[in-house]
C-alpha angles and dihedrals in degrees: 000000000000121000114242139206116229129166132192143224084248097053093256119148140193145134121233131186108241133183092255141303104301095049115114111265111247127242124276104271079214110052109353109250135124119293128218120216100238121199114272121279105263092259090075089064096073097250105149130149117233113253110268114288125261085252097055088067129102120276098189157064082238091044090067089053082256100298103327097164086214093056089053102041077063104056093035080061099037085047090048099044081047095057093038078051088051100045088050091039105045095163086064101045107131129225110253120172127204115251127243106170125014114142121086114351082015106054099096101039110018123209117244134204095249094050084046090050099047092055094046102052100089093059112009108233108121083191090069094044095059098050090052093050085043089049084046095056095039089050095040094224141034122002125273115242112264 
């Protein structure tokens, strides 16, 4: 049997399981009168939010309020509901790069193994390539001459 909306002259609302639509609306559990069937709340319609992006998650030792299990907890569910959304949701995976620097010249904008790799791949030192990504995020802009 579906579950129905129904509202009432006295204010009253509630939601019943009926037989089917043309079955007679019940009387109002409150004061007795006639009910009248009123259109779903909007949640029946389908409209939900994606869970938070990858992005949106803590970087940080502080970030996880410095270790609250709770705070965690939250962010281990919300990252887990965020990649079962993705694996259902393909369209709406996100790119995430493994990281290869992010702590001091690289807090703010951490180095990652492709950009590593990318500077690296004329010569092949990876040493170099970091310095130069490290000069570049000291000076803000291009990199210093080495």
């Amino acid at each position: 049997m579906p579950v129905y909306d129904f509202a009432c002259a006295c204010g009253s609302r509630f939601e019943m399981m009926v037989p089917s639509w043309s079955s007679p609306a019940p009387d109002c559990p409150a004061c007795g009168a006639t009910t009248a069937r009123r259109p779903p709340s909007p949640a029946m319609h389908g409209r939900a939010a994606p869970p938070p992006s990858m992005a949106s998650a803590p970087q940080s030792w502080e970030g996880v309020g410095s270790g609250d299990r709770d705070t965690i907890t939250h962010w281990r569910r919300t990252v887990e509901a965020r990649q079962e959304f993705e694996s259902r949701h393909p369209e709406h995976r996100e790119q995430r790069d493994a990281i290869a620097a992010h702590e001091g010249r690289f807090e703010r904008r951490p180095l990652t193994y492709r950009e590593l790799a990318t500077r690296a791949a004329s010569d092949g030192n990876a040493t170099r390539a970091a310095a130069e990504a490290s000069r570049e995020r000291r000076t803000g802009g291009a990199a210093e001459p080495a």
